[in-house]
C-alpha positions in Angstrom: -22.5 -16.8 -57.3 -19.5 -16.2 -55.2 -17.6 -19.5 -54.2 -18.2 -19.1 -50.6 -21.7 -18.6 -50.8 -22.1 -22.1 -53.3 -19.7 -23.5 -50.5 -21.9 -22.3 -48.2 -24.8 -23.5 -49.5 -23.5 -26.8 -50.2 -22.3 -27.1 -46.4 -25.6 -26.4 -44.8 -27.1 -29.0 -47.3 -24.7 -32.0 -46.2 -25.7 -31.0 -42.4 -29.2 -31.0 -42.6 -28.9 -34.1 -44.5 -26.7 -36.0 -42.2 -28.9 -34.6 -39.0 -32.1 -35.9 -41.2 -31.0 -39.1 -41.7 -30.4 -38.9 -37.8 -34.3 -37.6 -37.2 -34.9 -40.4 -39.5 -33.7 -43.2 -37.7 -35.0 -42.2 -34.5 -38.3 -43.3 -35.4 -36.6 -46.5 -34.1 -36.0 -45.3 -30.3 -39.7 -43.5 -30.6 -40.9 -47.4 -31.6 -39.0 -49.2 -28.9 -39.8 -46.7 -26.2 -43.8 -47.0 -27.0 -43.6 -50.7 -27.4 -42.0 -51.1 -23.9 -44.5 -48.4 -22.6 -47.0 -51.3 -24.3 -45.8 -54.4 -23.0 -45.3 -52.9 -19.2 -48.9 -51.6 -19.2 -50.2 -55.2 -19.9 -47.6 -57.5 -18.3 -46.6 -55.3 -15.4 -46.7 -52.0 -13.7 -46.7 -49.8 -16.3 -43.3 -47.2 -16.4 -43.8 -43.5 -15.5 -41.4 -42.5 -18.1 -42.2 -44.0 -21.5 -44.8 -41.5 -22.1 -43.0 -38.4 -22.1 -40.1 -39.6 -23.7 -41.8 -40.6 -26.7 -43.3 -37.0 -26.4 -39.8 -35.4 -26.6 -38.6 -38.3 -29.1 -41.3 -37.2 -31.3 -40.6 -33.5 -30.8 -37.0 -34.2 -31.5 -37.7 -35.8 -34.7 -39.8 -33.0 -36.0 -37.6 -29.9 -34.9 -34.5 -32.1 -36.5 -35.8 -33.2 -38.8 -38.0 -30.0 -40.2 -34.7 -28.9 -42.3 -34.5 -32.2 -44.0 -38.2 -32.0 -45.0 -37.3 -28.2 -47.0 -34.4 -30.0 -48.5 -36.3 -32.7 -49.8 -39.1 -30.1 -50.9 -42.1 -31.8 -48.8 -43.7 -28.6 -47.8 -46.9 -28.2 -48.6 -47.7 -25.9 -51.6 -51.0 -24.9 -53.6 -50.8 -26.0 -56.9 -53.7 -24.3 -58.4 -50.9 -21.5 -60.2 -47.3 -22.5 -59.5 -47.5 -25.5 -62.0 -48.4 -23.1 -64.8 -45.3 -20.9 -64.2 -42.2 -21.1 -65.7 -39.1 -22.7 -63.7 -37.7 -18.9 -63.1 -41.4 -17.6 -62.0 -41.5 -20.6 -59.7 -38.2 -19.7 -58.4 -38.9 -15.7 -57.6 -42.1 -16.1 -55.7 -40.4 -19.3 -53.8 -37.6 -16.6 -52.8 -40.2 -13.9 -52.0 -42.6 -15.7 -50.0 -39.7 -17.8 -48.0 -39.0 -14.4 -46.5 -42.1 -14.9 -44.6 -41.2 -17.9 -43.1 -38.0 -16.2 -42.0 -39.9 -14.3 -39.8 -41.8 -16.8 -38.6 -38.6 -18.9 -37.4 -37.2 -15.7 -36.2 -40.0 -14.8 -33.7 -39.8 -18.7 -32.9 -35.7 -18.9 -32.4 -36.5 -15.7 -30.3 -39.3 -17.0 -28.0 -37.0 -20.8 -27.9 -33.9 -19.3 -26.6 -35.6 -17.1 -23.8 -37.5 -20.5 -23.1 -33.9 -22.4 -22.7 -32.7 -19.8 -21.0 -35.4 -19.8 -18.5 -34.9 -23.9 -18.6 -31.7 -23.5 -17.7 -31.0 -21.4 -14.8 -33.9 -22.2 -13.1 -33.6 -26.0 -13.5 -37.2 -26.4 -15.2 -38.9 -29.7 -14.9 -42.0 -30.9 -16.4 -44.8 -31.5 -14.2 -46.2 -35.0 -13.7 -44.7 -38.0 -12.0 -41.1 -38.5 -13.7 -40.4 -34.9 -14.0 -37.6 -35.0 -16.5 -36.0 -31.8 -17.0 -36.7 -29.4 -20.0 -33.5 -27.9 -20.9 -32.5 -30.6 -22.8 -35.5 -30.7 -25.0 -35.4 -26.9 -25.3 -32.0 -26.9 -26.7 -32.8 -29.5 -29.0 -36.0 -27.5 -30.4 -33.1 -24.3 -30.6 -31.1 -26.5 -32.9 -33.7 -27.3 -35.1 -35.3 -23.6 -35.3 -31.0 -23.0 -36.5 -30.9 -25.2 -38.9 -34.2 -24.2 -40.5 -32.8 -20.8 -40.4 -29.9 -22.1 -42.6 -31.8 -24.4 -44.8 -33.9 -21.6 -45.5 -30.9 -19.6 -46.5 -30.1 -22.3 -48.4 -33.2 -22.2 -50.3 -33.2 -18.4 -50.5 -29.9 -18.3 -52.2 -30.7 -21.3 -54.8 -34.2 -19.7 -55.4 -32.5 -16.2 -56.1 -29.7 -17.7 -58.5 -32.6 -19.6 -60.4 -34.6 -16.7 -60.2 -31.7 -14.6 -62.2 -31.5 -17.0 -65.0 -27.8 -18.5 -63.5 -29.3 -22.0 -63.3 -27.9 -24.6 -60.5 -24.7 -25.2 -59.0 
């Protein structure tokens, strides 16, 4: 493999790592925004907001974190063939069938950006009592649609090299 595409490759890895670990520890602000949605239902009057930010906390965490969770290899796969096959078998139909999950974060980087857009110039706020804007959220779901995009890359390229009998790097 070329040198930029390993540098490449190596690049998009540290990213979604650091952003991971990020996704990871927000599990903290999730936990201390439900526990003080908690404690002000049963010791006062309850906050309007806790709610939905732990709603886009949790969203956050998944779109951020969803490129982390390829990294690591936690998707889910049938095991009922792919154990049999050999490391290079394994490797092929992993770089054939990723393709299709290219497409699907295509169509849903598509459909995300005309929904920022759409956040953005016309100032969209949810509905309900706290109405927090969108945009925010939106651009945030955008980010992590990207950096699937690139993990997947990632993936492709380390699949393909595999794949051709060139091992890691």
């Amino acid at each position: 493999m070329p040198r930029f595409v390993i540098a490449y490759v190596r690049a998009v890895e540290r990213l979604n790592y650091a952003f991971g670990r990020v996704a990871m520890f927000s599990l903290f602000a999730l936990m201390g925004v439900l526990l003080w949605g908690a404690i002000g239902r049963a010791a006062f009057t309850p906050p309007i907001w806790t709610d939905e930010m732990a709603q886009f906390l949790l969203l956050g965490y998944f779109m951020i974190g969803g490129a982390y969770a390829l990294q690591l290899g936690s998707a889910v796969r049938m095991d009922l063939l792919y154990d049999r096959w050999s490391d290079r078998t394994k490797a092929a139909v992993d770089a054939v069938t990723i393709l299709t999950l290219f497409v699907y974060l295509g169509v849903l980087l598509w459909g995300g950006i005309e929904s920022t857009q759409f956040a953005l110039e016309y100032g969209e706020r949810r509905r309900g009592l706290w109405r927090p804007y969108m945009a925010p959220i939106k651009i945030i779901m955008v980010v992590g649609i990207v950096l699937m995009i690139m993990q997947c890359t990632a993936i492709f390229i380390r699949d393909l090299n595999r794949a051709l009998g060139r091992g890691e790097f």
